[in-house]
ModelCIF file with pLDDT and N, C-alpha, C, O atoms, coordinates in Angstrom:
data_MODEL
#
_entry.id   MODEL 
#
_entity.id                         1 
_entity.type                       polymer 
_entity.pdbx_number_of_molecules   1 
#
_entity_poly.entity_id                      1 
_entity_poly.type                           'polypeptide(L)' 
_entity_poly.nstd_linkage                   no 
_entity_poly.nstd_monomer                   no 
_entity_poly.pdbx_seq_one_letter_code       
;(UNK)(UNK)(UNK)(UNK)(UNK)(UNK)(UNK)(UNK)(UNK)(UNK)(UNK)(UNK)(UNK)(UNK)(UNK)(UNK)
(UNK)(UNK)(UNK)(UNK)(UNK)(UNK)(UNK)(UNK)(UNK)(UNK)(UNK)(UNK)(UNK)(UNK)(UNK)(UNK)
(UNK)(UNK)(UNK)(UNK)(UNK)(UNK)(UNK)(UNK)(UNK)(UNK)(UNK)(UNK)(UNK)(UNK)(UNK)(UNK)
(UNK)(UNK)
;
_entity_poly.pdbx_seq_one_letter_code_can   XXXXXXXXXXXXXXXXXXXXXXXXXXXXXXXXXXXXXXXXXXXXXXXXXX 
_entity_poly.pdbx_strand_id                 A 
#
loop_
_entity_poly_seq.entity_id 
_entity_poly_seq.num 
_entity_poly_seq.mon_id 
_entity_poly_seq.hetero 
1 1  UNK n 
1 2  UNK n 
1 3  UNK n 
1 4  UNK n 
1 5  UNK n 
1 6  UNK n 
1 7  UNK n 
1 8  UNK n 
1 9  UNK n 
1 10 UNK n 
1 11 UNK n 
1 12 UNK n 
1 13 UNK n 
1 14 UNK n 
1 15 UNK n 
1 16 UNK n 
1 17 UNK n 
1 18 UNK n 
1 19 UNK n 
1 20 UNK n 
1 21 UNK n 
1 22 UNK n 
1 23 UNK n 
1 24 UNK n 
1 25 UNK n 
1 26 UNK n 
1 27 UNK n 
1 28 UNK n 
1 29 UNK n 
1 30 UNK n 
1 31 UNK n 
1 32 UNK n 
1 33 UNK n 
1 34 UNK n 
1 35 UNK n 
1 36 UNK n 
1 37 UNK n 
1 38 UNK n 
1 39 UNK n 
1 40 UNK n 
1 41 UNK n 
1 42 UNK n 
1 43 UNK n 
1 44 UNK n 
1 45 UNK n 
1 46 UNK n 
1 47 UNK n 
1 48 UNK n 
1 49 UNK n 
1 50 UNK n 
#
_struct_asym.id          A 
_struct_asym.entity_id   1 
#
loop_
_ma_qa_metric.id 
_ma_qa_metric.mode 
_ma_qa_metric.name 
_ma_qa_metric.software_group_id 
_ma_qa_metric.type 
1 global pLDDT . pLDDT 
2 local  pLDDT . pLDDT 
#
_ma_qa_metric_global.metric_id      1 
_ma_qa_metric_global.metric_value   75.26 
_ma_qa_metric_global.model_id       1 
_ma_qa_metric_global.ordinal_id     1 
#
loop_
_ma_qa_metric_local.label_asym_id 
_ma_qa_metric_local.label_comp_id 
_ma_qa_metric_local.label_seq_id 
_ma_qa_metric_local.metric_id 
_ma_qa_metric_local.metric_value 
_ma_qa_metric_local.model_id 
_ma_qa_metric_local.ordinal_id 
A UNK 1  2 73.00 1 1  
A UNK 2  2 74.00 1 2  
A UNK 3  2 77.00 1 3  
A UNK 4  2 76.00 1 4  
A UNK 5  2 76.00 1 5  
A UNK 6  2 81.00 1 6  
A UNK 7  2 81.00 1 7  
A UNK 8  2 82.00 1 8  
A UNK 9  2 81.00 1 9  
A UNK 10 2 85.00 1 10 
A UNK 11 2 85.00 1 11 
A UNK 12 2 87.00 1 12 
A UNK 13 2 88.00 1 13 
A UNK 14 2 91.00 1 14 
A UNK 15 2 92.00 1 15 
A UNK 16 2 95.00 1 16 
A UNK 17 2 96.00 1 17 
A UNK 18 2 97.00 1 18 
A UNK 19 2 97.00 1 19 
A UNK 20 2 96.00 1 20 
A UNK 21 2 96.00 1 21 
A UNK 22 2 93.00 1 22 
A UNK 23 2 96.00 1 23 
A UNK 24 2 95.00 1 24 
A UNK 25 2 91.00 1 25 
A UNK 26 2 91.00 1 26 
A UNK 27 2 89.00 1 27 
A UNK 28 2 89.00 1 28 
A UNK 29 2 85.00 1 29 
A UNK 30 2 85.00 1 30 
A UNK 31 2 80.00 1 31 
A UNK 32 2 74.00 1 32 
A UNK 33 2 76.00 1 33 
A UNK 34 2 71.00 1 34 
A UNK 35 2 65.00 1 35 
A UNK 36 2 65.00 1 36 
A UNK 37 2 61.00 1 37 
A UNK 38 2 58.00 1 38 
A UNK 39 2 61.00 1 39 
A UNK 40 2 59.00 1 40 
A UNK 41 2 58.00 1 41 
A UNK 42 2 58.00 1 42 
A UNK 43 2 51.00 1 43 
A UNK 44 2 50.00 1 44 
A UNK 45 2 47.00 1 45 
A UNK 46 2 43.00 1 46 
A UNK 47 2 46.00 1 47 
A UNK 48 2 45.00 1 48 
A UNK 49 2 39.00 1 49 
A UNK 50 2 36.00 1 50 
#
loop_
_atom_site.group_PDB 
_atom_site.id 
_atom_site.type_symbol 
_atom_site.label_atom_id 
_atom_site.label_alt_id 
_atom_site.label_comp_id 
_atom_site.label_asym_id 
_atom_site.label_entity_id 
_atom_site.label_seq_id 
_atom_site.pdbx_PDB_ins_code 
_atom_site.Cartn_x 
_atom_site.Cartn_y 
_atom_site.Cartn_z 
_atom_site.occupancy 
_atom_site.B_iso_or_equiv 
_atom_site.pdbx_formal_charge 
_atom_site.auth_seq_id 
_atom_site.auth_comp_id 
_atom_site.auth_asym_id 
_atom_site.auth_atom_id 
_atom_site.pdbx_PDB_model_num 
ATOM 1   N N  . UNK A 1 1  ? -19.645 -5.440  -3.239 1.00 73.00 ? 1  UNK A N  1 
ATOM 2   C CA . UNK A 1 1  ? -19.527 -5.963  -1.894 1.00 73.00 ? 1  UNK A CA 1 
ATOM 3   C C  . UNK A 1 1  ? -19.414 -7.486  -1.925 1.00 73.00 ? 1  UNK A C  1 
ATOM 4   O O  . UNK A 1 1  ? -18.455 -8.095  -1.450 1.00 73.00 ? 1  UNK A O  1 
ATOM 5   N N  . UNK A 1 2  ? -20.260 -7.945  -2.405 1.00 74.00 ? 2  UNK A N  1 
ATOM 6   C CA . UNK A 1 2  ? -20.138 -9.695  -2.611 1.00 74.00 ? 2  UNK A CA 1 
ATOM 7   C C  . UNK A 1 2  ? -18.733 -10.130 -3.634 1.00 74.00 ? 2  UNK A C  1 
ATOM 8   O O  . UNK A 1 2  ? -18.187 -11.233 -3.638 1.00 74.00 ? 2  UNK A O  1 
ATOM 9   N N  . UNK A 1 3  ? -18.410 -9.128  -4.334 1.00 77.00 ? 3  UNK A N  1 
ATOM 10  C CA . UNK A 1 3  ? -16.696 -9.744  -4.602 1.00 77.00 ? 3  UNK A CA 1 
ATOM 11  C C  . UNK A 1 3  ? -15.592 -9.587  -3.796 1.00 77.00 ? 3  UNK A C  1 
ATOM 12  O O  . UNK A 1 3  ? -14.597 -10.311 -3.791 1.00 77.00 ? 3  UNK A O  1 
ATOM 13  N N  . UNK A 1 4  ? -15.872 -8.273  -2.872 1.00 76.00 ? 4  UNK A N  1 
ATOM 14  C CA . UNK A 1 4  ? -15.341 -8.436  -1.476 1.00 76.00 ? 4  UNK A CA 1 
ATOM 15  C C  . UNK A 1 4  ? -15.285 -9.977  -0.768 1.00 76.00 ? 4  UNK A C  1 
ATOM 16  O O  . UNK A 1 4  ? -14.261 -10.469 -0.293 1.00 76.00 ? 4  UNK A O  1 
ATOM 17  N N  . UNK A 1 5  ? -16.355 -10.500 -0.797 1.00 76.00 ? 5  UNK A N  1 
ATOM 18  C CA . UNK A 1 5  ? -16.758 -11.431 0.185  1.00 76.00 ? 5  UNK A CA 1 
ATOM 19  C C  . UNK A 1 5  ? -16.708 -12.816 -0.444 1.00 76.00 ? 5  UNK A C  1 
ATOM 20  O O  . UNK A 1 5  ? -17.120 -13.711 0.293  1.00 76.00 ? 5  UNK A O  1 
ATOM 21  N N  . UNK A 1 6  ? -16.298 -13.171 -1.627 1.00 81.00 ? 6  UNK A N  1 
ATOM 22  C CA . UNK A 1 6  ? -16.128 -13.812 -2.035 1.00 81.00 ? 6  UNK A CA 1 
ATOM 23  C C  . UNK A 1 6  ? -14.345 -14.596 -2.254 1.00 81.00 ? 6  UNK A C  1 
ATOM 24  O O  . UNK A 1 6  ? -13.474 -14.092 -2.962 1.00 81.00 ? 6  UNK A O  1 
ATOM 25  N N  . UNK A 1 7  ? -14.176 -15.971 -1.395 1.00 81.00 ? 7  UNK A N  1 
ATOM 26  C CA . UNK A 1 7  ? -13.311 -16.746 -0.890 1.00 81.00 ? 7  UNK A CA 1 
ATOM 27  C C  . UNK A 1 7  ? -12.730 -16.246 0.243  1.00 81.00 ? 7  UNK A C  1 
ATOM 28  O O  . UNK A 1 7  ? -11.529 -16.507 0.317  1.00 81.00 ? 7  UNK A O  1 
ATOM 29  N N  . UNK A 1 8  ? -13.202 -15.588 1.183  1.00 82.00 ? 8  UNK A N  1 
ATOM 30  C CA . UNK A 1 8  ? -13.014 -14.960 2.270  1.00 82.00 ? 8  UNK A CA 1 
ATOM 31  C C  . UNK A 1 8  ? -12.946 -15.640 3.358  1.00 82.00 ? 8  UNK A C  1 
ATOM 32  O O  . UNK A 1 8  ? -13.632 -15.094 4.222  1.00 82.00 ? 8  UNK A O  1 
ATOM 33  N N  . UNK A 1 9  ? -12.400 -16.648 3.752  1.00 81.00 ? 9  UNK A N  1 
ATOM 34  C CA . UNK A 1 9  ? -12.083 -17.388 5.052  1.00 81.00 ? 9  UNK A CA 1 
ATOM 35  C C  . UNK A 1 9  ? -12.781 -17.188 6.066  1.00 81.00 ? 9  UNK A C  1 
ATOM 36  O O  . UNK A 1 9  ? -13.929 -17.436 6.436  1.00 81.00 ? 9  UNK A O  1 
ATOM 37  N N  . UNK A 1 10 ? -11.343 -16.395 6.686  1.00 85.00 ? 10 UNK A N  1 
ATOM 38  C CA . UNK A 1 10 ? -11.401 -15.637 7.691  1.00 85.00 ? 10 UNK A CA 1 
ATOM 39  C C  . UNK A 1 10 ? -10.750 -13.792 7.614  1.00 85.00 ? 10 UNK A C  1 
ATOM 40  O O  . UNK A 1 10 ? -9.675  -13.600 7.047  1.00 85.00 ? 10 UNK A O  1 
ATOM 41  N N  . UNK A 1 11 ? -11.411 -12.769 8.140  1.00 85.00 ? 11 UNK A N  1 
ATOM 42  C CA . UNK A 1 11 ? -11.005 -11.686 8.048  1.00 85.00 ? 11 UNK A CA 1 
ATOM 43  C C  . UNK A 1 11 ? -12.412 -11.156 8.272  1.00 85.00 ? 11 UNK A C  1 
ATOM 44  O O  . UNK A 1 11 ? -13.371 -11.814 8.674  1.00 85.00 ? 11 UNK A O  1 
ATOM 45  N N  . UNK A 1 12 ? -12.382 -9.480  7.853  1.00 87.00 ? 12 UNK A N  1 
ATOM 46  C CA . UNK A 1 12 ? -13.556 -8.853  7.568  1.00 87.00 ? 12 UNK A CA 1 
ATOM 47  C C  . UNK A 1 12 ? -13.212 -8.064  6.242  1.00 87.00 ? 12 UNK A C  1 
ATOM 48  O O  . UNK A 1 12 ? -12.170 -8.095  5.587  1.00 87.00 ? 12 UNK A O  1 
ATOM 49  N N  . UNK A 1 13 ? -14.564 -7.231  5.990  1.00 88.00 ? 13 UNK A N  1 
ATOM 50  C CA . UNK A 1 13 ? -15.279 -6.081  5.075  1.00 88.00 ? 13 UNK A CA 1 
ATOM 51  C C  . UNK A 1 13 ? -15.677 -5.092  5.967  1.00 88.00 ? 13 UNK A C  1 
ATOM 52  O O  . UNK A 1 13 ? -16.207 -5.138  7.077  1.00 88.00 ? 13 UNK A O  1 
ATOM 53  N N  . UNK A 1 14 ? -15.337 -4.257  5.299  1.00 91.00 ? 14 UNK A N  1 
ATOM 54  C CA . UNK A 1 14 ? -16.047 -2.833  6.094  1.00 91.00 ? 14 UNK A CA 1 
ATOM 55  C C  . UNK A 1 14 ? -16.061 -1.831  5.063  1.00 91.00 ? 14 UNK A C  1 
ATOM 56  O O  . UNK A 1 14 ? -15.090 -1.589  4.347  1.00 91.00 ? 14 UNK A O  1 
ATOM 57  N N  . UNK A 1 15 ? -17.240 -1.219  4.992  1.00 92.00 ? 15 UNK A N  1 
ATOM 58  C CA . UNK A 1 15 ? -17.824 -0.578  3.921  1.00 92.00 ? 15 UNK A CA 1 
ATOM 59  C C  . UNK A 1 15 ? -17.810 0.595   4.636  1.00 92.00 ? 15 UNK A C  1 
ATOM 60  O O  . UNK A 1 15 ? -18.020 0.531   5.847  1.00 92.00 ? 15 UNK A O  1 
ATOM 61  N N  . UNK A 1 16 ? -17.527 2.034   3.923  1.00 95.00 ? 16 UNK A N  1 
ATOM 62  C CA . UNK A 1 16 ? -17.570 3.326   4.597  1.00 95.00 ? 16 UNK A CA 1 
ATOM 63  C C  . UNK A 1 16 ? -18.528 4.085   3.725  1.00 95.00 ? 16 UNK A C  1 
ATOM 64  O O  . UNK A 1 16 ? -18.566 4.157   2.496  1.00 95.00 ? 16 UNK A O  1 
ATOM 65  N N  . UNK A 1 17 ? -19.373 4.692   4.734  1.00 96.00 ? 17 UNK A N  1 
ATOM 66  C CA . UNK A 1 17 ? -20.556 5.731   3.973  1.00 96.00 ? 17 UNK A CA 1 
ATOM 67  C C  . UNK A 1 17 ? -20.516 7.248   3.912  1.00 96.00 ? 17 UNK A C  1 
ATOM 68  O O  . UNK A 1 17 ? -20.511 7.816   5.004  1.00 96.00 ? 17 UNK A O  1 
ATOM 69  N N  . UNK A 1 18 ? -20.487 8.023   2.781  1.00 97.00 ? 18 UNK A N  1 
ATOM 70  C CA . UNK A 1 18 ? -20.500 9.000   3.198  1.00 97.00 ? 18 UNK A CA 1 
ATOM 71  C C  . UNK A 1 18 ? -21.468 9.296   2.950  1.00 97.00 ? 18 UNK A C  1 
ATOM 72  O O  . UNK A 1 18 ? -21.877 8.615   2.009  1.00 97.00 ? 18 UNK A O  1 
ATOM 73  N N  . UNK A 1 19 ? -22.555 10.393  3.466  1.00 97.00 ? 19 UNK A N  1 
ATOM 74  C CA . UNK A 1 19 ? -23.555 11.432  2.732  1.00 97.00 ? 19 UNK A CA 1 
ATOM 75  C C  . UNK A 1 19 ? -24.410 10.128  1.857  1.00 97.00 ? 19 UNK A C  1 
ATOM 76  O O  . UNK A 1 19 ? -24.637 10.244  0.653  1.00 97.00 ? 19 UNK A O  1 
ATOM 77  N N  . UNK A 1 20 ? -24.712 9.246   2.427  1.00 96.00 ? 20 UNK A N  1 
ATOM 78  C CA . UNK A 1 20 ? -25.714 8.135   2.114  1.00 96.00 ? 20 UNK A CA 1 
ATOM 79  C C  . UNK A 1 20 ? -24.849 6.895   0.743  1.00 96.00 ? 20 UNK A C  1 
ATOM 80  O O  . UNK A 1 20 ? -25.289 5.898   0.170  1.00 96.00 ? 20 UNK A O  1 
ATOM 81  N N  . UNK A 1 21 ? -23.943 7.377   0.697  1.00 96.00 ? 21 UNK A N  1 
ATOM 82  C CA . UNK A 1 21 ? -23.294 6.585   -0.380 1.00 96.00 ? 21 UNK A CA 1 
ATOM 83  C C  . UNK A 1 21 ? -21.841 6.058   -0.102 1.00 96.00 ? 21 UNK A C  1 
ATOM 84  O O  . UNK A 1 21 ? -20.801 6.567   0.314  1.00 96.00 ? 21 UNK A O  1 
ATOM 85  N N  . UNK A 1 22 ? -22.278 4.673   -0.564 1.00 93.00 ? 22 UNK A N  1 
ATOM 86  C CA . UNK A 1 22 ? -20.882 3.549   -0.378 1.00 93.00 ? 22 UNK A CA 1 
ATOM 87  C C  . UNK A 1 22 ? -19.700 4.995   -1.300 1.00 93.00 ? 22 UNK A C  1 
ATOM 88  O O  . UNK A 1 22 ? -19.877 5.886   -2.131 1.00 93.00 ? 22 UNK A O  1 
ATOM 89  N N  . UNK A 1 23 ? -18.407 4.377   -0.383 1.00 96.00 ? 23 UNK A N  1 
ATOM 90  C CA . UNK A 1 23 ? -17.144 5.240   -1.142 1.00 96.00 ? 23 UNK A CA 1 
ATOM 91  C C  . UNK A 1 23 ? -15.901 4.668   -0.824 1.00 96.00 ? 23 UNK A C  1 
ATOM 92  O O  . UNK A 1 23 ? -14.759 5.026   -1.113 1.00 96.00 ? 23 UNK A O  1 
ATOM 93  N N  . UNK A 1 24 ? -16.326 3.711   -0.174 1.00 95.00 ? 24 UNK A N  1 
ATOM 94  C CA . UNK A 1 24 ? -15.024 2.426   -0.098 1.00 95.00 ? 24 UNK A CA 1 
ATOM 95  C C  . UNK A 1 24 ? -15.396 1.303   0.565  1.00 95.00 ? 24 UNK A C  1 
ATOM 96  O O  . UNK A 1 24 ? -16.151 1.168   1.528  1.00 95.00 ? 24 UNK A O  1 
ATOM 97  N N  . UNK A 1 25 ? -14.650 0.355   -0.192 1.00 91.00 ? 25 UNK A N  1 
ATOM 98  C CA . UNK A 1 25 ? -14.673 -1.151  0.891  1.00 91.00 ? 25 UNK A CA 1 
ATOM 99  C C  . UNK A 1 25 ? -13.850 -1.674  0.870  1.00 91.00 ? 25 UNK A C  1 
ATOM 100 O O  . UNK A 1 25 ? -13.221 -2.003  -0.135 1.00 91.00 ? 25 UNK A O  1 
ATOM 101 N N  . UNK A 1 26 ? -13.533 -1.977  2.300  1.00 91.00 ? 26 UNK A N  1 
ATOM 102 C CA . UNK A 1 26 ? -11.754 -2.315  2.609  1.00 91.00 ? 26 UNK A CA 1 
ATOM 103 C C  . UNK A 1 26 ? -12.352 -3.702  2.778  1.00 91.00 ? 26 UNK A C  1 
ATOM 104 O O  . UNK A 1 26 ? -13.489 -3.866  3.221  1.00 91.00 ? 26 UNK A O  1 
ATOM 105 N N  . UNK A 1 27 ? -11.389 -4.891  2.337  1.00 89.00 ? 27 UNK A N  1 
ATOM 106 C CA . UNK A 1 27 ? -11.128 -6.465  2.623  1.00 89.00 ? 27 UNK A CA 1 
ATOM 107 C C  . UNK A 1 27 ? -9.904  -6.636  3.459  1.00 89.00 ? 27 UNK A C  1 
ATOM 108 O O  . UNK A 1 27 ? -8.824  -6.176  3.090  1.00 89.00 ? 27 UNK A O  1 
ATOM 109 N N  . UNK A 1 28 ? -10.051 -7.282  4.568  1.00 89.00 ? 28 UNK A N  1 
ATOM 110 C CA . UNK A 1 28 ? -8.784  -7.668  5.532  1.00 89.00 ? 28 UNK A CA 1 
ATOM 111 C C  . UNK A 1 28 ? -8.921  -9.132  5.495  1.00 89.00 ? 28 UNK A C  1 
ATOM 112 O O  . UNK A 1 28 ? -10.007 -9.677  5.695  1.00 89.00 ? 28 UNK A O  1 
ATOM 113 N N  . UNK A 1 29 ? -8.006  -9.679  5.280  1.00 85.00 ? 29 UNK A N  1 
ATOM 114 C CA . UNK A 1 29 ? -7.814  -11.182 5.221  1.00 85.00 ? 29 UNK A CA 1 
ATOM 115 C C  . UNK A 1 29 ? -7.005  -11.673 6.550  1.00 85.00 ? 29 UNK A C  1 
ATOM 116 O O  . UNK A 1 29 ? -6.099  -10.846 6.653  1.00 85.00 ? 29 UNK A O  1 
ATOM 117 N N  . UNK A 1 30 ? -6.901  -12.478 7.466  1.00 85.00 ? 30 UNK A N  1 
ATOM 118 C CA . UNK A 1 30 ? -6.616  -13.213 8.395  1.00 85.00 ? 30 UNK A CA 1 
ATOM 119 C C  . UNK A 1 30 ? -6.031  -14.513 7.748  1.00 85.00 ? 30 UNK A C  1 
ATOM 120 O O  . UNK A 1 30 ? -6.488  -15.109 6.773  1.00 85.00 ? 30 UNK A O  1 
ATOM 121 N N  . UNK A 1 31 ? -4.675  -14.901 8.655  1.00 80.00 ? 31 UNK A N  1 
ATOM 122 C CA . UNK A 1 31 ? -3.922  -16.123 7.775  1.00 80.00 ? 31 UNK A CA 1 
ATOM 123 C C  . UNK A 1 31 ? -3.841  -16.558 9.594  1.00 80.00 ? 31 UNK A C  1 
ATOM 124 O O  . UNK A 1 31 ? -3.212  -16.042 10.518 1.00 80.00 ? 31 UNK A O  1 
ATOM 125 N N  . UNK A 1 32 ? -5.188  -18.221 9.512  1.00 74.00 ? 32 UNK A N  1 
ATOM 126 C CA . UNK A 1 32 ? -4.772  -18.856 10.807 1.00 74.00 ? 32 UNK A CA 1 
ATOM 127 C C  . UNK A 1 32 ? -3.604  -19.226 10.938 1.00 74.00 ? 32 UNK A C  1 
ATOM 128 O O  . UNK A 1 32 ? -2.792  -19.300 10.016 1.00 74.00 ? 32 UNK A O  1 
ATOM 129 N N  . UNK A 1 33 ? -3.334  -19.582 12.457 1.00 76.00 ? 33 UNK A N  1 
ATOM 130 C CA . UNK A 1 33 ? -2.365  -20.504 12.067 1.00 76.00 ? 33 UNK A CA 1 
ATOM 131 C C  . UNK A 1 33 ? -3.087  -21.821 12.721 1.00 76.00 ? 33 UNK A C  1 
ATOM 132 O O  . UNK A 1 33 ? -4.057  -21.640 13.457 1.00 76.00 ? 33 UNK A O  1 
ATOM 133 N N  . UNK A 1 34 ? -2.555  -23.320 12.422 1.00 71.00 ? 34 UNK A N  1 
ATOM 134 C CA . UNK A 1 34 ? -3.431  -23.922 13.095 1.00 71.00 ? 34 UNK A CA 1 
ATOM 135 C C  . UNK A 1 34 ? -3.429  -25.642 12.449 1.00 71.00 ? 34 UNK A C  1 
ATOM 136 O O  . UNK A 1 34 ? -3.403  -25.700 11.219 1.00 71.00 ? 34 UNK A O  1 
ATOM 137 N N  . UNK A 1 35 ? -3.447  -26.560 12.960 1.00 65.00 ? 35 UNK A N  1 
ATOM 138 C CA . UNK A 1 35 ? -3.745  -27.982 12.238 1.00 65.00 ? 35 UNK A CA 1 
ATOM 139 C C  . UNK A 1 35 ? -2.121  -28.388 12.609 1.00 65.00 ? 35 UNK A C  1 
ATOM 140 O O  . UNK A 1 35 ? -1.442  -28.133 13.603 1.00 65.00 ? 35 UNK A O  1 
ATOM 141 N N  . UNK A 1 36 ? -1.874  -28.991 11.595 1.00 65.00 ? 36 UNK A N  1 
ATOM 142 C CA . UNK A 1 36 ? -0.592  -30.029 11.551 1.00 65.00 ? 36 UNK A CA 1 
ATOM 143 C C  . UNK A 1 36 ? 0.461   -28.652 11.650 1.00 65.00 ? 36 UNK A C  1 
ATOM 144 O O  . UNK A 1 36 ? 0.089   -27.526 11.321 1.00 65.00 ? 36 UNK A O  1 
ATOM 145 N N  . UNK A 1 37 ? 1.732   -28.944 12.124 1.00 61.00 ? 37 UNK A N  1 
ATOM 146 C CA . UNK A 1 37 ? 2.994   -28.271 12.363 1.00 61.00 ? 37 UNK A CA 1 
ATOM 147 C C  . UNK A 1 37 ? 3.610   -27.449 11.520 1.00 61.00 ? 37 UNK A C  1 
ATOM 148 O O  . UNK A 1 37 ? 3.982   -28.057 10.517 1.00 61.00 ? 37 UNK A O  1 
ATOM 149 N N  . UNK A 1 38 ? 3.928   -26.071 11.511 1.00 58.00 ? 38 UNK A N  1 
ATOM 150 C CA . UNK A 1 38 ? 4.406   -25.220 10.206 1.00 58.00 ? 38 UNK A CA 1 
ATOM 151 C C  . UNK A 1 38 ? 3.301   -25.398 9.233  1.00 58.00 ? 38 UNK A C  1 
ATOM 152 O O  . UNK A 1 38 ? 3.764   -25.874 8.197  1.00 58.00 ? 38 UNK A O  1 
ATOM 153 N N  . UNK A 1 39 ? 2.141   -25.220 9.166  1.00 61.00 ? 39 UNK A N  1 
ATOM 154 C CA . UNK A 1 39 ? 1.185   -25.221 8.205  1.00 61.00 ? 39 UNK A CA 1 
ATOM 155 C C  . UNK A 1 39 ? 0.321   -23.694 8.320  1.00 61.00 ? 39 UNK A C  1 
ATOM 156 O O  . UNK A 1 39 ? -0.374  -23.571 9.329  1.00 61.00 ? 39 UNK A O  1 
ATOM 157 N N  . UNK A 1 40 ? 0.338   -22.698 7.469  1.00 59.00 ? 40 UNK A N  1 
ATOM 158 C CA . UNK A 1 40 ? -0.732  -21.583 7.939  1.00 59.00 ? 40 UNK A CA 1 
ATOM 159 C C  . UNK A 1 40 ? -1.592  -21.774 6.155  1.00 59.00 ? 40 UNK A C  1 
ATOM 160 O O  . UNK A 1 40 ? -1.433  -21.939 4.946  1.00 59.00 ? 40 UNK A O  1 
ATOM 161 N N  . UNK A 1 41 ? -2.545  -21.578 7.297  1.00 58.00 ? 41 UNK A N  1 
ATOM 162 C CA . UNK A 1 41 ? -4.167  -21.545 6.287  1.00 58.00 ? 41 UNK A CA 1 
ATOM 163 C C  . UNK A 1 41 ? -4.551  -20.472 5.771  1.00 58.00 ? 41 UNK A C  1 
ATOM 164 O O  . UNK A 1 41 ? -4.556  -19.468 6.482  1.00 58.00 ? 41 UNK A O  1 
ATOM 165 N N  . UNK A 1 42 ? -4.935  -20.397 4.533  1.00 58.00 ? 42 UNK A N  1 
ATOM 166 C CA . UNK A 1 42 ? -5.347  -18.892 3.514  1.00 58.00 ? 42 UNK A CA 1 
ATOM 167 C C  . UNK A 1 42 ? -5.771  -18.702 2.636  1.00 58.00 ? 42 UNK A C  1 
ATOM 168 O O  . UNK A 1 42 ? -5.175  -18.431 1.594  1.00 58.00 ? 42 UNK A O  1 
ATOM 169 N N  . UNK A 1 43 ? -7.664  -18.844 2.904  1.00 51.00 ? 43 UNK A N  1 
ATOM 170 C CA . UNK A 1 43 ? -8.657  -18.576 1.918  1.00 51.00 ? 43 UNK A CA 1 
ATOM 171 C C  . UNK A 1 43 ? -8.401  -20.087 1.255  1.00 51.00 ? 43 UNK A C  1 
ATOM 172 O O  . UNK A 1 43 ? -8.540  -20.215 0.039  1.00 51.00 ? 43 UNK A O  1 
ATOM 173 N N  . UNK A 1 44 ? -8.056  -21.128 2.010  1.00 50.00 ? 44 UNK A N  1 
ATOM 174 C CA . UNK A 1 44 ? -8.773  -22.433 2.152  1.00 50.00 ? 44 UNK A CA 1 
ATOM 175 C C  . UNK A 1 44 ? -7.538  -23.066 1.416  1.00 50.00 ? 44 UNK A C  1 
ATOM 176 O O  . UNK A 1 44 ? -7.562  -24.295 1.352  1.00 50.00 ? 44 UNK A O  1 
ATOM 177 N N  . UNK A 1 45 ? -6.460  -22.427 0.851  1.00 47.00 ? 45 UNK A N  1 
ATOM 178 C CA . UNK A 1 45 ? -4.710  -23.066 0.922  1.00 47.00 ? 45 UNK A CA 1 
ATOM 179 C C  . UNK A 1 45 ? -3.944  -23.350 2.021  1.00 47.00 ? 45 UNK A C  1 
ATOM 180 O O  . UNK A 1 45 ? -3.811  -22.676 3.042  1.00 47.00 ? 45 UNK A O  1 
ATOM 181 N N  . UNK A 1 46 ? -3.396  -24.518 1.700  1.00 43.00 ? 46 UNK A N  1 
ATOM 182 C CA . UNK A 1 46 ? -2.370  -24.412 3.051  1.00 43.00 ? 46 UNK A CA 1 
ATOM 183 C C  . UNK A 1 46 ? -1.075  -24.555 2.234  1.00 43.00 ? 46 UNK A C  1 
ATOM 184 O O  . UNK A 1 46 ? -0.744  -25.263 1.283  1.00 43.00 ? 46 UNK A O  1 
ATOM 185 N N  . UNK A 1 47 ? -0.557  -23.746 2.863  1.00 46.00 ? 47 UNK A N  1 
ATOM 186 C CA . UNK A 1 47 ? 0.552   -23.257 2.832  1.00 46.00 ? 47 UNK A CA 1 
ATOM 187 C C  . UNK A 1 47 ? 2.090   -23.732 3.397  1.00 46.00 ? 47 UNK A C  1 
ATOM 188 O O  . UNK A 1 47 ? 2.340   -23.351 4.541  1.00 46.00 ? 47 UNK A O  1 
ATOM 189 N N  . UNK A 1 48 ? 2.890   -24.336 2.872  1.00 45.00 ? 48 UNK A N  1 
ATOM 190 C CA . UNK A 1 48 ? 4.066   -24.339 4.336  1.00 45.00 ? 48 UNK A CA 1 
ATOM 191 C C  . UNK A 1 48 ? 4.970   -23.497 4.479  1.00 45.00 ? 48 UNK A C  1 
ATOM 192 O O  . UNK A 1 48 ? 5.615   -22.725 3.769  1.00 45.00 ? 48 UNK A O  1 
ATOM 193 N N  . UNK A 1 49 ? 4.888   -23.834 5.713  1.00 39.00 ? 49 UNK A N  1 
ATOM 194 C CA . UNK A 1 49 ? 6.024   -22.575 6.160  1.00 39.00 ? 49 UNK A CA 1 
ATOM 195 C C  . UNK A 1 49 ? 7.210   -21.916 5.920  1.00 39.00 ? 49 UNK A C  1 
ATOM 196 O O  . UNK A 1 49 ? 7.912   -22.927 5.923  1.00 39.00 ? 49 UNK A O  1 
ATOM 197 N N  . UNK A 1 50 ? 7.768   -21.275 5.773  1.00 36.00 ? 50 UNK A N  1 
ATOM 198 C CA . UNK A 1 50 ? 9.494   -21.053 5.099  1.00 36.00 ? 50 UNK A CA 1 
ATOM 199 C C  . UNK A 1 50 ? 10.649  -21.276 6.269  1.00 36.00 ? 50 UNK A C  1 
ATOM 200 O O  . UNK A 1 50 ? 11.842  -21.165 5.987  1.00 36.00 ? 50 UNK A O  1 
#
């Protein structure tokens, strides 16, 4: 779970249980957009735009 969560911006984790036991963990990452013009942010890169 914490390598899930590790350089994780923005997004979530969500862990699914079955019958008392972890059996997946999904990572969703979120790419802001945001700051100076044609610039999107991702897990603390910026990026430019194409």
């Amino acid at each position: 779970m914490l390598l899930a969560l590790k350089g994780l911006r923005f997004g979530s984790v969500e862990i699914t249980v079955h019958d008392s036991r972890v059996v997946q963990i999904e990572r969703k990452e979120k790419m802001r957009m945001g700051g100076r013009k044609g610039q999107i942010q991702k897990s603390g890169l910026s990026l430019s735009s194409l």
